[in-house]
C-alpha positions in Angstrom: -14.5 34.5 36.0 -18.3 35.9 36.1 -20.0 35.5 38.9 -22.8 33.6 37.8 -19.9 31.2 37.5 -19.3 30.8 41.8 -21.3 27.6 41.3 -21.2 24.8 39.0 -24.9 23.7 40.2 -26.3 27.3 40.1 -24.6 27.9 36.5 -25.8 25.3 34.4 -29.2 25.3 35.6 -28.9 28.8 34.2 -27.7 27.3 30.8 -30.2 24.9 30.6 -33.1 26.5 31.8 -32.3 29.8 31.4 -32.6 30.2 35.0 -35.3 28.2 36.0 -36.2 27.6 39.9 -34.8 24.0 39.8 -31.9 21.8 41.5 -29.4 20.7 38.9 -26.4 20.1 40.3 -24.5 17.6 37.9 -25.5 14.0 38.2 -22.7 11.2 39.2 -22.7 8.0 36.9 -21.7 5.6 39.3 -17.7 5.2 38.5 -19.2 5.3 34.6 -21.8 2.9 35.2 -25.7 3.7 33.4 -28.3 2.8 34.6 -31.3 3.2 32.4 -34.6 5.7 32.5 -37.0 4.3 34.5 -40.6 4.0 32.4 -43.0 7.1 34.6 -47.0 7.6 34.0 -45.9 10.8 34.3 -43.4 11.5 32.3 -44.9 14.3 30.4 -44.6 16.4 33.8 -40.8 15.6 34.7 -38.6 18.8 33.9 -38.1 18.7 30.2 -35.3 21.2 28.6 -35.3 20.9 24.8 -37.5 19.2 21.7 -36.5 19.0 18.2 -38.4 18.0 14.8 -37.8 14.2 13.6 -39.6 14.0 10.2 -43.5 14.7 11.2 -42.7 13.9 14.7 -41.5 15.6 17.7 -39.1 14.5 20.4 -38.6 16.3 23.8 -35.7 15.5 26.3 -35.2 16.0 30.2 -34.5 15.0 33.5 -33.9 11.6 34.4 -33.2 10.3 31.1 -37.3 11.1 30.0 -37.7 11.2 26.5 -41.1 11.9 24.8 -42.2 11.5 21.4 -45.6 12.9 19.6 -46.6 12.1 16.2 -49.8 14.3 16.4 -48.8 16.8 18.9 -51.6 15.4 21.3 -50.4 12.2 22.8 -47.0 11.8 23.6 -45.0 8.7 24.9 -42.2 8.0 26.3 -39.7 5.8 25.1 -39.4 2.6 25.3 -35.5 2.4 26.4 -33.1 5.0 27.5 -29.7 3.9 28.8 -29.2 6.6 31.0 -31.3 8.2 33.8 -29.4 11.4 33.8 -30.2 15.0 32.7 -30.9 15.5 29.3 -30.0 18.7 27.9 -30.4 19.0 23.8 -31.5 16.8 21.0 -30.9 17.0 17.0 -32.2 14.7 14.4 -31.5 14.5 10.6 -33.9 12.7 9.6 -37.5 11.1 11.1 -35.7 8.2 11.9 -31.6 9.1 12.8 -31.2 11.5 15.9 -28.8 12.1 19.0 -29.2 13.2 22.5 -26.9 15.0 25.5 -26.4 15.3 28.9 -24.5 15.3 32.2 -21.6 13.1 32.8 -20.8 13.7 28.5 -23.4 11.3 27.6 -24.2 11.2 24.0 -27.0 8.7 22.9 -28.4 7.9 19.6 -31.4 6.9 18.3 -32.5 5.0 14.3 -35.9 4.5 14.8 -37.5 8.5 15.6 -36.8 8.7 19.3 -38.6 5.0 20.4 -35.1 3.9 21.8 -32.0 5.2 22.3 -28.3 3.4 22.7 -25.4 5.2 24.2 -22.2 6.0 22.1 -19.9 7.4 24.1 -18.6 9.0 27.8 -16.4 11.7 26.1 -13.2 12.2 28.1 -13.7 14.5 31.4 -17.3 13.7 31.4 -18.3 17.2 30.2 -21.9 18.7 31.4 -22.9 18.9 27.5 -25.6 21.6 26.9 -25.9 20.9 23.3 -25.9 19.1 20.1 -26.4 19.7 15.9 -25.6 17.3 13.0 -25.5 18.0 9.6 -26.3 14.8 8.6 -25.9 11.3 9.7 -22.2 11.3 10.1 -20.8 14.6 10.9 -21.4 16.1 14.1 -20.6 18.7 17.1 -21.6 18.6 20.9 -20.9 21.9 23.2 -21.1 22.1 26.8 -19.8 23.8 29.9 -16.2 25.5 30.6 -15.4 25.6 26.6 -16.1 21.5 26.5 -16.6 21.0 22.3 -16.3 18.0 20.6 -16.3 17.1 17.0 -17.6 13.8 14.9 -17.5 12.2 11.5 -18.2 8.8 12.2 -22.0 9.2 13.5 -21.0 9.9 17.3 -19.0 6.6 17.4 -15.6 8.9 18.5 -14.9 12.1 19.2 -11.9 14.8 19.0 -11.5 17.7 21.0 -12.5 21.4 19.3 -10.8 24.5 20.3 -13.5 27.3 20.1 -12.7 30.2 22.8 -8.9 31.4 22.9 -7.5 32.9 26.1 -10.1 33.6 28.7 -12.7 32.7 26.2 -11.8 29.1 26.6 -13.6 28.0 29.5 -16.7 30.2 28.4 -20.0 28.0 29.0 -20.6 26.8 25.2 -24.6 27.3 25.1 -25.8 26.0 22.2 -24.3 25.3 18.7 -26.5 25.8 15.4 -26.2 25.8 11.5 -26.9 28.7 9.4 -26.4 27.1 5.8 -22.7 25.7 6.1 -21.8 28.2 8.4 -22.1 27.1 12.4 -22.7 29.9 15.0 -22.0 29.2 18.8 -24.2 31.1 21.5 -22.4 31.5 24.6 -21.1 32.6 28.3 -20.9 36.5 29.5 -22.4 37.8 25.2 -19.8 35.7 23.6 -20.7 34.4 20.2 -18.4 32.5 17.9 -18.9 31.9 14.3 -17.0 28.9 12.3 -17.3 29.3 8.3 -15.3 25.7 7.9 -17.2 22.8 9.7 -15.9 23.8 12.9 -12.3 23.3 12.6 -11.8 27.0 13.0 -13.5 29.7 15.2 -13.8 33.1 15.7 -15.5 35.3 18.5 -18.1 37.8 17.2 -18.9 41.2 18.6 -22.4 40.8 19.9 -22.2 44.1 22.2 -23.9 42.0 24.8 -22.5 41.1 28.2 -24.9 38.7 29.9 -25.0 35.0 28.2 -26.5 34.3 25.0 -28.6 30.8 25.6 -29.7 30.5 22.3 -29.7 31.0 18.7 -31.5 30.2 15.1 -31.0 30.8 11.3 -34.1 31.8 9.6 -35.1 31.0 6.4 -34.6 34.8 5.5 -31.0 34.4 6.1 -30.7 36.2 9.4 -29.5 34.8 12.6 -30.8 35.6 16.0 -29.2 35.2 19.2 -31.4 34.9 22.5 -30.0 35.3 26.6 -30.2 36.9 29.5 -32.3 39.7 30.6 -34.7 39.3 27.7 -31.6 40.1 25.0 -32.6 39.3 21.2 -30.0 40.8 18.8 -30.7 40.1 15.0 -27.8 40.0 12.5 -28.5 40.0 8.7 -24.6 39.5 7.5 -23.4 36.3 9.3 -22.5 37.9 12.6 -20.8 40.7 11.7 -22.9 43.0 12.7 -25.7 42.7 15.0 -29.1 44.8 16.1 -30.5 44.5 19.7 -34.3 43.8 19.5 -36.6 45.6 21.8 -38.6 42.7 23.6 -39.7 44.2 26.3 -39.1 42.2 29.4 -35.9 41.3 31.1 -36.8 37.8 32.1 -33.9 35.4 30.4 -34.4 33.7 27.5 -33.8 30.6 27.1 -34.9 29.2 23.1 -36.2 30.3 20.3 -37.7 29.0 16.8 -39.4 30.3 13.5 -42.8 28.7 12.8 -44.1 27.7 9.3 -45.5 31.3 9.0 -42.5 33.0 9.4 -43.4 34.1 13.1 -40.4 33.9 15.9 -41.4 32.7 19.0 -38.8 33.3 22.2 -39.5 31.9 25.4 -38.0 32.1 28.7 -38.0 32.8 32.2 -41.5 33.5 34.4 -43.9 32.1 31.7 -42.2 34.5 28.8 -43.9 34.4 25.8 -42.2 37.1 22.6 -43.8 36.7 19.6 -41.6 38.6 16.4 -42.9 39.0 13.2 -41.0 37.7 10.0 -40.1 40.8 9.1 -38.5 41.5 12.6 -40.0 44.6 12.9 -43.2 43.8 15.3 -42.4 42.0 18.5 -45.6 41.2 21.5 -44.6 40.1 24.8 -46.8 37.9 26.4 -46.7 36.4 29.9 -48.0 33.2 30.5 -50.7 33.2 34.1 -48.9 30.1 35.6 -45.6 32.0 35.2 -43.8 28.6 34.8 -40.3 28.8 33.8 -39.8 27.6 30.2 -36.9 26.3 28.2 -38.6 25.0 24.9 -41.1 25.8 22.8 -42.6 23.4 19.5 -45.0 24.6 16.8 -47.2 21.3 16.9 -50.0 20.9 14.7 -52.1 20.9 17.7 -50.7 24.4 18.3 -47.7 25.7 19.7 -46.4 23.9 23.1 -44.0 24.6 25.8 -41.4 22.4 27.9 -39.8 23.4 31.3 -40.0 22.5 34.4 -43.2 21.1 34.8 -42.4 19.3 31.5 -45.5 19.8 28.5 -47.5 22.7 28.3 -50.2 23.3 25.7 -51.2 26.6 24.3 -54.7 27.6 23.3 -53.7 29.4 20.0 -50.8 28.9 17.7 -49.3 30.6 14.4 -48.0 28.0 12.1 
């Protein structure tokens, strides 16, 4: 195996945060027992890791089971019951109302009502570290996670089979983070492997990336090309569904650890040490900033305050943003 694989703790911090300076070793439940988020004044400061669009809202997950929701990009709240007071790793909504969250110990919650509460569905078997979660619509669904864990629904989350994604040694490859491009699904994962799924999931197939350090991240653009983001600042570009792929010069070797297009057309990567890469639609431009408070970051939202930051001093506003 790798050898940022010699520890469970040090490895999936590195998935989550794309290596940020933080603790998180997986979290016990008890013998299976949840014990709910506790309500925080300051939950907008706990370590968050991800956030995701729910109609005109916004919905950011973390540690300690925090959720926070925004309707107007400056106040945010937290919700108002969480079942779990584990880590929180990805979120995915369908619709303003209909979304579902993952964590540690293979939580999966969901939510109807945009993120305000949140009921769990399911333990899946082995209690998988789950590092990330996309739904095509209200019923049919897929979770990733660490050491190949993938897991398939078409009842809404309410059961779950088993997916077989990496073959061989690929199959207990860290699964990163799972995302749509049209019907076709893309995998961004462990030591530059990508997979690629053109029926639902059912079937997978490993891409040739070129990379070798892990790919954290990934995003269809509206142009039709997909980009995959990782480790020591690696962006590659591919403009024929993975078969091909172009390394983008971003200028840093900081990790990185998400990515997403903004109403403009701008991509904006983040990362490690208060990374900032802003690319133009066209891919062609790309300006690396570094943040002065250097904090490590593993999200970024285009609000309509401006674009914000999670990580691991939880929200982060910027002065500017391209929408």
């Amino acid at each position: 195996m790798t050898a940022n694989r010699t520890c469970l703790a040090g490895a999936l911090a590195a998935a989550v945060f794309a290596l940020l300076a933080m603790a998180l070793a997986a979290q016990p439940t008890d013998g299976g027992r949840l014990r709910p988020a506790l309500a925080a004044p300051l939950a907008g400061r706990a370590p968050l890791t991800a956030v995701a669009r729910a109609g005109e809202a916004w919905v950011a997950v973390g540690d300690y089971g925090v959720v926070l929701r925004t309707d107007d990009g400056r106040q945010w709240r937290q919700a108002q019951s969480v079942p779990v007071d584990t880590l929180l790793t990805a979120t995915s909504f369908v619709s303003a109302d209909v979304g579902w969250a993952v964590g540690h110990g293979g939580v999966v919650l969901a939510t109807r009502d945009g993120g305000r509460n949140w009921s769990a569905l399911a333990s899946l078997e082995g209690a998988p570290t789950l590092l990330s979660v996309w739904f095509g619509d209200t019923q049919r669904g897929i979770v990733t996670g660490a050491y190949g864990a993938a897991f398939g629904t078409r009842d809404g989350g309410r059961t779950w089979s088993a997916l077989a994604v990496g073959r061989g040694r690929d199959a207990e490859l860290h699964l990163n983070q799972v995302f749509a491009a049209g019907e076709t699904l893309f995998i961004a994962g462990e030591s530059g492997a990508a997979f690629r799924s053109d029926d639902g999931g059912g079937n997978w197939a490993r891409l040739a990336t070129g990379a070798t350090g892990s790919l954290w991240s990934g995003i269809a653009l509206r142009s039709g090309a997909v980009l995959l983001a990782g480790m020591s600042g690696r962006l590659l570009a591919s403009r024929d569904s993975g078969v091909s792929w172009a390394v983008l010069d971003t200028g840093t070797d900081q990790a990185l650890a998400s990515l997403i297009e903004t109403d403009g057309g701008e991509v904006i990567a983040v990362g490690s040490g208060g990374v900032v890469v802003r690319v133009d639609a066209a891919l062609e431009k790309i300006r690396l900033e570094v943040r002065p408070d250097r904090q490590n970051l593993a999200a970024v939202a285009a609000l309509p305050t401006g674009v914000a930051f999670f990580g691991q001093q939880g929200i982060v506003a910027a002065s500017s943003a391209s929408r």
